[in-house]
DRENFINU-262963 format. One record per residue: residue number from 1; residue in three letters; x, y, z of N, C-alpha, C in turn. Coordinates in Angstrom, 1 decimal. Example, Ala and Ser with C-alpha at 12.3 -4.5 7.8 and 13.67 -1.06 7.14 Angstrom:
// residues 2
+-----+--------+--------+--------+--------+--------+--------+--------+--------+--------+--------+
! num ! residu !     nx !     ny !     nz !    cax !    cay !    caz !     cx !     cy !     cz !
+-----+--------+--------+--------+--------+--------+--------+--------+--------+--------+--------+
!   1 !    ALA !   13.2 !   -5.7 !    7.8 !   12.3 !   -4.5 !    7.8 !   13.2 !   -3.3 !    7.8 !
!   2 !    SER !   12.8 !   -2.2 !    7.1 !   13.7 !   -1.1 !    7.1 !   12.9 !    0.0 !    7.9 !
+-----+--------+--------+--------+--------+--------+--------+--------+--------+--------+--------+
END
This chain:
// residues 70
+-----+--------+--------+--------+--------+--------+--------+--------+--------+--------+--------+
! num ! residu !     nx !     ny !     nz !    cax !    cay !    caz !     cx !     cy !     cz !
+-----+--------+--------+--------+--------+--------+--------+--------+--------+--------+--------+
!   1 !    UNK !    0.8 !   -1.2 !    0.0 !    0.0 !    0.0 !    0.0 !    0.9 !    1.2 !    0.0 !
!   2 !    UNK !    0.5 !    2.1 !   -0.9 !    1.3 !    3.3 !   -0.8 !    0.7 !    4.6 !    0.2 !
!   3 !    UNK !    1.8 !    5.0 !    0.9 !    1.5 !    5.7 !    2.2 !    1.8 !    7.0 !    2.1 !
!   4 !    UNK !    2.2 !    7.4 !    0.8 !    2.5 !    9.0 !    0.1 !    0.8 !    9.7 !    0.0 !
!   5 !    UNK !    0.8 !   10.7 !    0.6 !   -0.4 !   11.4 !    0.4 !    0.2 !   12.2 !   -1.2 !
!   6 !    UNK !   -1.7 !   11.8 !   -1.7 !   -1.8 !   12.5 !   -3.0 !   -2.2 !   14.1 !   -2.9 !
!   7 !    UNK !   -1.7 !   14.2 !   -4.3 !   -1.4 !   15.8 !   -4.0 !   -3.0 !   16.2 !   -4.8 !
!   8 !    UNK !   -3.3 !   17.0 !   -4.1 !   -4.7 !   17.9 !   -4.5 !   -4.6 !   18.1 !   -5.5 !
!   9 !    UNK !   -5.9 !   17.6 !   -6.3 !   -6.2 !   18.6 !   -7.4 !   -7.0 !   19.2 !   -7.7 !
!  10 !    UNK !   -8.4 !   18.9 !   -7.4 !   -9.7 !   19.1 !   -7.4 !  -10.6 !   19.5 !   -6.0 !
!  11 !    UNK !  -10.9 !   20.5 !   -6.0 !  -11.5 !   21.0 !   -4.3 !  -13.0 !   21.1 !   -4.5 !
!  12 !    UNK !  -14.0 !   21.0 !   -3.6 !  -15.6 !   21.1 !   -3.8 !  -15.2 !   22.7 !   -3.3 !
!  13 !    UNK !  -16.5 !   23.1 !   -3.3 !  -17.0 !   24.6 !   -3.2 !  -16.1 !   25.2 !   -1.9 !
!  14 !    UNK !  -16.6 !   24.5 !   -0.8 !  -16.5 !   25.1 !    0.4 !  -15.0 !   24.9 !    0.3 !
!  15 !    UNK !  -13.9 !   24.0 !   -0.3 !  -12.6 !   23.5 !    0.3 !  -11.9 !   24.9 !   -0.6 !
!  16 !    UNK !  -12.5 !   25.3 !   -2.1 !  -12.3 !   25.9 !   -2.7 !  -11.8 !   27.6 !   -2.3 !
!  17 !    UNK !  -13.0 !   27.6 !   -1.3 !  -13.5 !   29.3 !   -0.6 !  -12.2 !   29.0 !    0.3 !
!  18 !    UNK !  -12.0 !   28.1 !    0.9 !  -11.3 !   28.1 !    2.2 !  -10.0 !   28.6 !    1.7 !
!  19 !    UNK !   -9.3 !   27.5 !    0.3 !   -8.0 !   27.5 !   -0.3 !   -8.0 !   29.3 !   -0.8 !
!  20 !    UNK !   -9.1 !   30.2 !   -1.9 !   -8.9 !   31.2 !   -1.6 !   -9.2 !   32.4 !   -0.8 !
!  21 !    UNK !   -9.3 !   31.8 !    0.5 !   -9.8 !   32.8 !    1.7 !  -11.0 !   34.0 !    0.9 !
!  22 !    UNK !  -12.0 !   33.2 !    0.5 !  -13.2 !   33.9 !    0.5 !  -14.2 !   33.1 !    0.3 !
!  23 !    UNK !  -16.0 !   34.0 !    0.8 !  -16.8 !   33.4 !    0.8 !  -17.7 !   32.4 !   -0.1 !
!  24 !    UNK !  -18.6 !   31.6 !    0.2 !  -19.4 !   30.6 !   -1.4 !  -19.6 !   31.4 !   -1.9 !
!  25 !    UNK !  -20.9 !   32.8 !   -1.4 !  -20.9 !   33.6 !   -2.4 !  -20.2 !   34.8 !   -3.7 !
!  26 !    UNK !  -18.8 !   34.7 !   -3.0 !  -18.0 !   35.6 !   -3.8 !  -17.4 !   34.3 !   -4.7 !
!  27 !    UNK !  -17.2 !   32.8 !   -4.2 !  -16.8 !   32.0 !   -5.4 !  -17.4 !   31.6 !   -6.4 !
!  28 !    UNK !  -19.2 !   31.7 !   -6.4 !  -19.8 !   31.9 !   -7.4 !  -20.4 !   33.0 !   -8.1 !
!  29 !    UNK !  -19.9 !   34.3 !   -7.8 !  -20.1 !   35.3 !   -8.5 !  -18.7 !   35.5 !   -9.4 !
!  30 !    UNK !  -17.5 !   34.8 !   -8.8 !  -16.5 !   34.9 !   -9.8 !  -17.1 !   33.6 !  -10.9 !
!  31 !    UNK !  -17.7 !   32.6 !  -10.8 !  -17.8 !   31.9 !  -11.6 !  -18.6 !   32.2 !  -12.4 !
!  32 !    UNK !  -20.0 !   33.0 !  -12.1 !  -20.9 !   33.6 !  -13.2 !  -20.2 !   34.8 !  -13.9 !
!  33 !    UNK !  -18.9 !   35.6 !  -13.7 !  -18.5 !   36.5 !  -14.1 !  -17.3 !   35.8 !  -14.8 !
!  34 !    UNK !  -17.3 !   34.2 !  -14.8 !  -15.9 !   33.7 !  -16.0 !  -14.8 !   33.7 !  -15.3 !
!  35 !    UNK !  -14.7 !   34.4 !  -14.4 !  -13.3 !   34.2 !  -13.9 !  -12.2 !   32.9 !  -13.4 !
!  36 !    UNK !  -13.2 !   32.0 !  -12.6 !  -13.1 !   30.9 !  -11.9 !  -14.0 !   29.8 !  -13.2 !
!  37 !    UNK !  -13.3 !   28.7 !  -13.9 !  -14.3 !   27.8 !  -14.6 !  -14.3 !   26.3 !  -13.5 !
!  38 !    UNK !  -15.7 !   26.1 !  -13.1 !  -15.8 !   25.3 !  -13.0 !  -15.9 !   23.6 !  -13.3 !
!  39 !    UNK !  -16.0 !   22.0 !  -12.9 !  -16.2 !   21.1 !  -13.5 !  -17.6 !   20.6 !  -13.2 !
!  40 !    UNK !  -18.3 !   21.1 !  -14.1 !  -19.6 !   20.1 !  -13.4 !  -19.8 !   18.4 !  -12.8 !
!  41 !    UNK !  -19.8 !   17.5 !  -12.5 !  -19.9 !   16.1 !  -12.3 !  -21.3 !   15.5 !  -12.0 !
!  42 !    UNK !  -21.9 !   16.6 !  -11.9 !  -23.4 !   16.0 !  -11.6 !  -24.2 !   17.3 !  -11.8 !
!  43 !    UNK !  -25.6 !   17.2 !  -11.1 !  -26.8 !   18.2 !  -10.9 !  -25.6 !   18.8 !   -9.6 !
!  44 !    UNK !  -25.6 !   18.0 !   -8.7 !  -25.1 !   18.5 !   -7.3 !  -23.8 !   18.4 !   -6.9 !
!  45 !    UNK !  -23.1 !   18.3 !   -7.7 !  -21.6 !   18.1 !   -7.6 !  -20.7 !   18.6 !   -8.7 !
!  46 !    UNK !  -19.9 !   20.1 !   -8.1 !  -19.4 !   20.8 !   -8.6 !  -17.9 !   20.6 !   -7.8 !
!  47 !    UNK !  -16.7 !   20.8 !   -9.2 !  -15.4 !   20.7 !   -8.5 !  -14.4 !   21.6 !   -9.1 !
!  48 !    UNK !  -13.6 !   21.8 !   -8.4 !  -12.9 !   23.4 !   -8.7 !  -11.2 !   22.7 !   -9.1 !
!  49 !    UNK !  -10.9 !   22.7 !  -10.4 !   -9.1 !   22.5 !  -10.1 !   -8.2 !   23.4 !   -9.7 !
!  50 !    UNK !   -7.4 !   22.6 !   -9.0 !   -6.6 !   23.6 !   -8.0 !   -5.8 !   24.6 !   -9.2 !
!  51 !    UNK !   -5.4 !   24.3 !  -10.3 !   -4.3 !   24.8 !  -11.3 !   -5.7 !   25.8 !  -11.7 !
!  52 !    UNK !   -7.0 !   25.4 !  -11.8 !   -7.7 !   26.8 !  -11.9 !   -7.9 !   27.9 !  -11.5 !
!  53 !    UNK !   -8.0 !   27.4 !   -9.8 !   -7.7 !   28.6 !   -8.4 !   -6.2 !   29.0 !   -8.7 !
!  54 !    UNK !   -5.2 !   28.6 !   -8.6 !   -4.0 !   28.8 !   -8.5 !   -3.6 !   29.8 !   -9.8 !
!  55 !    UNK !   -4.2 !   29.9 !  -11.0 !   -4.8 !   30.6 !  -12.2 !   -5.2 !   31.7 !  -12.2 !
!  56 !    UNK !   -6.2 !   31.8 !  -11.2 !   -7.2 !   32.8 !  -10.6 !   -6.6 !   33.8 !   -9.8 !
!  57 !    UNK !   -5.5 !   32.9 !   -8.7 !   -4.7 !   33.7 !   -8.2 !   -3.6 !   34.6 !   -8.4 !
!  58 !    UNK !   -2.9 !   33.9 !   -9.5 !   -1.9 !   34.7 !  -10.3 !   -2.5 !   36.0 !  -11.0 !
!  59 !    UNK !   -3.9 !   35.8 !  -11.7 !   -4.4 !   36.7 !  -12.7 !   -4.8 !   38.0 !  -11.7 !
!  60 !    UNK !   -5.2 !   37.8 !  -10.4 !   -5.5 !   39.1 !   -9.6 !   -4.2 !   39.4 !   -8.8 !
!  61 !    UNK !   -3.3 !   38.8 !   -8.6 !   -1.9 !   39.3 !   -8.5 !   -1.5 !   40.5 !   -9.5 !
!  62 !    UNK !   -1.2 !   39.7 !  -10.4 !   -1.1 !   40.5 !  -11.5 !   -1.8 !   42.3 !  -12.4 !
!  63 !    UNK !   -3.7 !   41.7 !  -12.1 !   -4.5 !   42.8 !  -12.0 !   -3.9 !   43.9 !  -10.8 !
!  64 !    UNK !   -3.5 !   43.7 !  -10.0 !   -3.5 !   44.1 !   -8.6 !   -1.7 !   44.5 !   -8.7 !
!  65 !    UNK !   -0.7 !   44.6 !   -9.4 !    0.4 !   45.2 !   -9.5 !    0.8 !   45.7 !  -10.5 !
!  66 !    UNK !   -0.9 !   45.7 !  -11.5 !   -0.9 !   46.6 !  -13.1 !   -1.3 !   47.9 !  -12.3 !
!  67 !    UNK !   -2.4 !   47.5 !  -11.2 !   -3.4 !   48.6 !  -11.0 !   -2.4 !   49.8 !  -10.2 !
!  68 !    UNK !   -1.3 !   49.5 !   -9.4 !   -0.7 !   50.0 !   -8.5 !    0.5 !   51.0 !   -9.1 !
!  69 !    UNK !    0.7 !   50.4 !  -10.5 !    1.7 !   51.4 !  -11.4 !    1.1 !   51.8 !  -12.3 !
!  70 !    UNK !   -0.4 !   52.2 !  -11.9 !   -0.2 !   53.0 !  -13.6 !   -1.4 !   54.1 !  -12.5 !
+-----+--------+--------+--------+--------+--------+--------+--------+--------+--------+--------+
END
């Protein structure tokens, strides 16, 4: 049996809000506004890739050190 913990890739809603320190409702308002793309899996089962968030996070990095020099 292997005893290596696997490495994340996919988070549900809540693990998602947690990884980017904000609320359900501001993670689905970035998703109706494109920002964040979701995986559907079901009616009730939505999953976030981490290289998505991690995506998400670079791009408002970025927004956020365009905004500061100009």
């Amino acid at each position: 049996m292997n005893s290596t913990p696997q490495p994340i890739s996919n988070l549900r809603a809540k693990e998602a809000c947690k990884y980017l320190g904000i609320g359900e409702s501001t993670l689905w308002l970035y998703v109706r506004q494109n920002k964040i793309t979701p995986i559907k899996l079901s009616k009730r089962v939505t999953i976030f890739p981490k290289s998505e968030l991690d995506n998400f996070i670079t791009s408002c990095s970025e927004e956020n050190n365009t905004a500061k020099t100009a």
